[in-house]
C-alpha positions in Angstrom: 103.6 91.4 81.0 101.3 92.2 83.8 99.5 95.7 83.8 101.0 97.3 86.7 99.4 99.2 89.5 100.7 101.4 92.8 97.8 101.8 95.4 98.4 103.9 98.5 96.1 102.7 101.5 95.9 106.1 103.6 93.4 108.6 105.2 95.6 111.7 105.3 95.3 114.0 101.9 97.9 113.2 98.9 98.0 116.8 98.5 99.7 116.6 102.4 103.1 114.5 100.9 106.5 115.9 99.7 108.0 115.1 96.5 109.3 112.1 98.2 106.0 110.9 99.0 106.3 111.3 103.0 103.1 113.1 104.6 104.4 116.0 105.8 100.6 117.4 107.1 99.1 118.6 110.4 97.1 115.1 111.1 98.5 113.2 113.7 100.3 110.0 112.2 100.0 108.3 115.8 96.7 107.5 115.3 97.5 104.7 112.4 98.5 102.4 115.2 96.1 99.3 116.7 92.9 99.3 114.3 93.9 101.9 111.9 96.5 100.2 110.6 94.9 96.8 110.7 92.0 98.2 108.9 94.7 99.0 106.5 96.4 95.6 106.0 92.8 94.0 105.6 92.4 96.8 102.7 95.1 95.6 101.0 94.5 91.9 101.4 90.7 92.2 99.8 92.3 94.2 97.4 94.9 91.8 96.4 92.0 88.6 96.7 89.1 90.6 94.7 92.3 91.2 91.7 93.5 87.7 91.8 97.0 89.2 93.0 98.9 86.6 94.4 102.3 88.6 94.8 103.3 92.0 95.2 106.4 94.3 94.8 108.7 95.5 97.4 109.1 99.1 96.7 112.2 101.1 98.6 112.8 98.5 101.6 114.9 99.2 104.9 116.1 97.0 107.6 117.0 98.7 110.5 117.4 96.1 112.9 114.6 96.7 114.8 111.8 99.3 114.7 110.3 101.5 117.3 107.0 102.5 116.4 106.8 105.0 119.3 103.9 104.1 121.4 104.6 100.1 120.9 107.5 98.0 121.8 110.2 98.1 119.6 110.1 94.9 116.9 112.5 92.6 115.4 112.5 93.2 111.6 111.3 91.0 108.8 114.5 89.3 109.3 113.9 88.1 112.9 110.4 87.5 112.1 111.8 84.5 109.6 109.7 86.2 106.7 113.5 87.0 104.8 116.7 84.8 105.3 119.5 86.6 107.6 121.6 87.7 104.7 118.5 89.4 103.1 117.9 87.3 99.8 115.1 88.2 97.9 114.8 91.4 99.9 116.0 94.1 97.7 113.6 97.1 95.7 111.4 95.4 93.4 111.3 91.9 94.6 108.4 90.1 94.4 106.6 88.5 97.5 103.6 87.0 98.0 100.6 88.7 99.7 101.0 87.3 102.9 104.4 87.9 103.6 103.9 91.5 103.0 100.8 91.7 105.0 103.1 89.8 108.0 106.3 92.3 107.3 104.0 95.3 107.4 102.5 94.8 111.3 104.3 96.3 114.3 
């Protein structure tokens, strides 16, 4: 079995998150958005490259349709983006999925 790892790719303070995990501090979260968050995704992707990760684990998934990121448009879900089949196969908590397809499902 593979050693297993959990990263979280953030600037605000771990000490700043509820039991549940969701940042719950003054910094304002609106300011993940454009290269923030890219800078994020291209964390994760060298991450993944330098570790020889090929696939990673869908942890606590939703599908709401379509999201509204505030500031942005709202967006079609993985779904609509054709990264998951319309009844949602292989899109469940702990499903594997390659790196690029959860670089892809994790852009506004």
């Amino acid at each position: 079995m593979p050693p297993f790892f959990a990263h979280r790719i953030t600037k605000y303070n771990p000490a700043d998150r509820d039991e549940r995990g969701h940042y719950n501090g003054a910094e304002d979260t609106v300011s993940d958005h454009g290269t923030v968050e890219a800078a994020y995704l291209e964390a994760i992707a060298v991450f993944a490259q330098e570790s020889g990760v090929e696939r990673l684990e869908i942890r606590e998934p939703a599908v709401a349709g379509s999201v509204n990121f505030g500031l942005e448009s709202p967006v079609d879900d993985t779904v609509s983006l054709g990264l998951f089949p319309p009844d949602l196969t292989g899109y469940h908590d702990g499903a594997e999925v390659s790196v690029p397809v959860v670089l892809e499902s994790s852009r506004p």
